[in-house]
Phi, psi and omega in degrees: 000310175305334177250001153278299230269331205288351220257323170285348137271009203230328169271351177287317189286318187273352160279301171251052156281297186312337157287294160015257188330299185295347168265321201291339173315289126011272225291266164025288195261007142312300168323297195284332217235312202289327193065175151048017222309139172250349224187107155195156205245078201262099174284184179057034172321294197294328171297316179294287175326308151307321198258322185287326170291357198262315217276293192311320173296330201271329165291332188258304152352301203283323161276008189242333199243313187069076188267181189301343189297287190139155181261344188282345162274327166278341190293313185292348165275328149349289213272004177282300184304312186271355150301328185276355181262302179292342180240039172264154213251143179247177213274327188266002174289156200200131180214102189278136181215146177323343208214345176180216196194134148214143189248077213076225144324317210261135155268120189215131186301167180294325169321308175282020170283133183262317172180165196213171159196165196246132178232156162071223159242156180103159193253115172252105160298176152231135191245142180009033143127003177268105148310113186266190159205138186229162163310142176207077164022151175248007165300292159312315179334292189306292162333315199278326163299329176256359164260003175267304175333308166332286188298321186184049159331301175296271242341304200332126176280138196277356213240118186234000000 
């Protein structure tokens, strides 16, 4: 029984390095692609905060009982897990930046805009054919407009 669960835990930990990797990826070309933040949105705070205090009792549990497994097998899938819980980008972050918007996984230059328009306070796009919105001061706007204009102008939605 003990080398199925050490074996369910050794596919937990390398499923989630690869989200790991793939949110830290994320970050990455934030960092690289959005420029400046002007504007940002974390949904699922509270939930995120819930999953790193649940994943820390389950590390501290998991060393205080010295369960059959062993801590040198749970721990390290623990801390693969509660990193990915604390930096995986949820379906609602919305981040406006000088140079491009990210929404959730996906990060993207002003280039890379199929069209766009600015209401309210937010900047609204179409991401692979969904209209997003990520935030934008309505302070900002007149800057953002003539450098989105600049940048992908015809793009720009007639629907204002």
């Amino acid at each position: 029984m003990i080398p199925a669960l050490r074996i369910l835990l050794l596919l937990a930990g390398v499923c989630l390095s690869v989200g790991l990797l793939a949110a830290l990826r994320v970050h990455l070309r934030e960092r690289r692609v959005v420029g400046e933040v002007i504007a940002r949105e974390l949904a699922g705070g509270r939930g995120r905060a819930a999953g790193v205090v649940l994943l820390l009792i389950a590390h501290l549990a998991a060393w205080v009982a010295r369960d059959p497994i062993g801590p040198a097998w749970t721990l390290p899938v623990l801390g693969v897990a509660l990193a990915f819980t604390a930096l995986r980008p949820a379906p609602g972050d919305r981040v406006c930046g000088t140079a491009g918007v990210r929404r959730g996984w996906y990060v993207r230059r002003w280039a890379e805009l199929e069209e766009w328009r600015l209401t309210g306070d937010h900047l609204r796009f179409r991401l692979r054919g969904q209209w997003e919105a990520v935030p934008l001061p309505a302070a900002r706007q007149p800057q953002m407009a003539e450098r989105l204009r600049d940048v992908i102008g015809e793009r720009e939605s007639p629907f204002k």
